[in-house]
C-alpha positions as CSV (number, residue, x, y, z in Angstrom):
1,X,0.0,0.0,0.0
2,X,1.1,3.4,-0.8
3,X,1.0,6.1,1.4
4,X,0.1,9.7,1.3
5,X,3.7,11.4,0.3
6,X,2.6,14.2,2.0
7,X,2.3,12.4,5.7
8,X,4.8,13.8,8.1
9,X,7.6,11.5,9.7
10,X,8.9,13.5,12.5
11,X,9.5,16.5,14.7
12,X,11.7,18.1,12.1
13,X,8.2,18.4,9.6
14,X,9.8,15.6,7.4
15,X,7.6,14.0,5.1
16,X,7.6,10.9,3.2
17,X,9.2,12.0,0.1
18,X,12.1,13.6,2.1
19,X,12.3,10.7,4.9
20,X,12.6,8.7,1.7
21,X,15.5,10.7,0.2
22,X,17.4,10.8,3.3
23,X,17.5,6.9,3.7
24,X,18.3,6.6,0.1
25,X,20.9,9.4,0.2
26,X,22.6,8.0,3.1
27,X,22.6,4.1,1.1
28,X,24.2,5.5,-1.8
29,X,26.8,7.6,-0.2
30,X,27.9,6.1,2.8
31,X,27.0,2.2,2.0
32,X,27.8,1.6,-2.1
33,X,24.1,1.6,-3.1
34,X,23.6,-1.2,-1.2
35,X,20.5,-2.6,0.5
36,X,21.9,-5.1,2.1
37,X,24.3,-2.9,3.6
38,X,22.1,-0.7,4.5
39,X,19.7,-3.1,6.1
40,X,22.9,-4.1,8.3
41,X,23.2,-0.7,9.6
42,X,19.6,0.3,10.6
43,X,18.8,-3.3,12.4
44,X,15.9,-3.8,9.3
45,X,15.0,-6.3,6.7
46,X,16.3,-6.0,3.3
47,X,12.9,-6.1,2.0
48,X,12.0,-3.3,4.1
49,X,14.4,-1.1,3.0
50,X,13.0,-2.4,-0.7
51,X,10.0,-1.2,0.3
52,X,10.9,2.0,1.7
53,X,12.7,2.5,-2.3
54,X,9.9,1.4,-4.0
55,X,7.6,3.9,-2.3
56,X,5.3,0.4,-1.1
57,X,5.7,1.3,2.5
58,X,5.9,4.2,4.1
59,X,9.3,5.3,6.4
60,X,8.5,5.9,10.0
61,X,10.3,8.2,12.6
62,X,12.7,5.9,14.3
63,X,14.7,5.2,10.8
64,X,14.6,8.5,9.6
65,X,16.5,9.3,13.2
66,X,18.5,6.8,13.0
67,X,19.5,7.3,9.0
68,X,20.5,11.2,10.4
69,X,22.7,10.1,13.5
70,X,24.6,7.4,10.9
71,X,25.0,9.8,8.3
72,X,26.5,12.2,10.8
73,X,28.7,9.6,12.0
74,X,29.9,9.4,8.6
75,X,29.9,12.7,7.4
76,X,27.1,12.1,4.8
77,X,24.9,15.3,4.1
78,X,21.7,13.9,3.6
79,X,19.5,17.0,3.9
């Protein structure tokens, strides 16, 4: 299921769309475009983060946060 890309993900006003861009941002940079890596690194499924790509499901909060604190870690700008 879809979801509305204008729903908001955080306390930042983050929506969908970005909260999608930030995950994918911080796979591409910081973990060679890889799902698998980046599944590693969040504590989530591959498929989930499949999903997330696709637009299927919808990010949430927590791995939006924890997408910013790894990209800080390493040096990614994903905003």
């Amino acid at each position: 299921m879809a979801e509305n890309n204008n729903n908001i993900v955080d306390d930042r006003g983050t929506n969908t769309d970005a909260g999608r861009a930030i995950i994918q941002r911080l796979r591409d940079e910081g973990f060679d475009r890889s799902d698998e890596k980046l599944a590693v690194a969040l504590g989530r499924p591959v498929e989930e983060i499949q999903s997330w790509m696709s637009g299927a499901e919808a990010v949430d909060d927590d791995v939006v946060m924890k997408a910013r604190g790894i990209a800080t870690q390493r040096n990614i700008n994903v905003e």
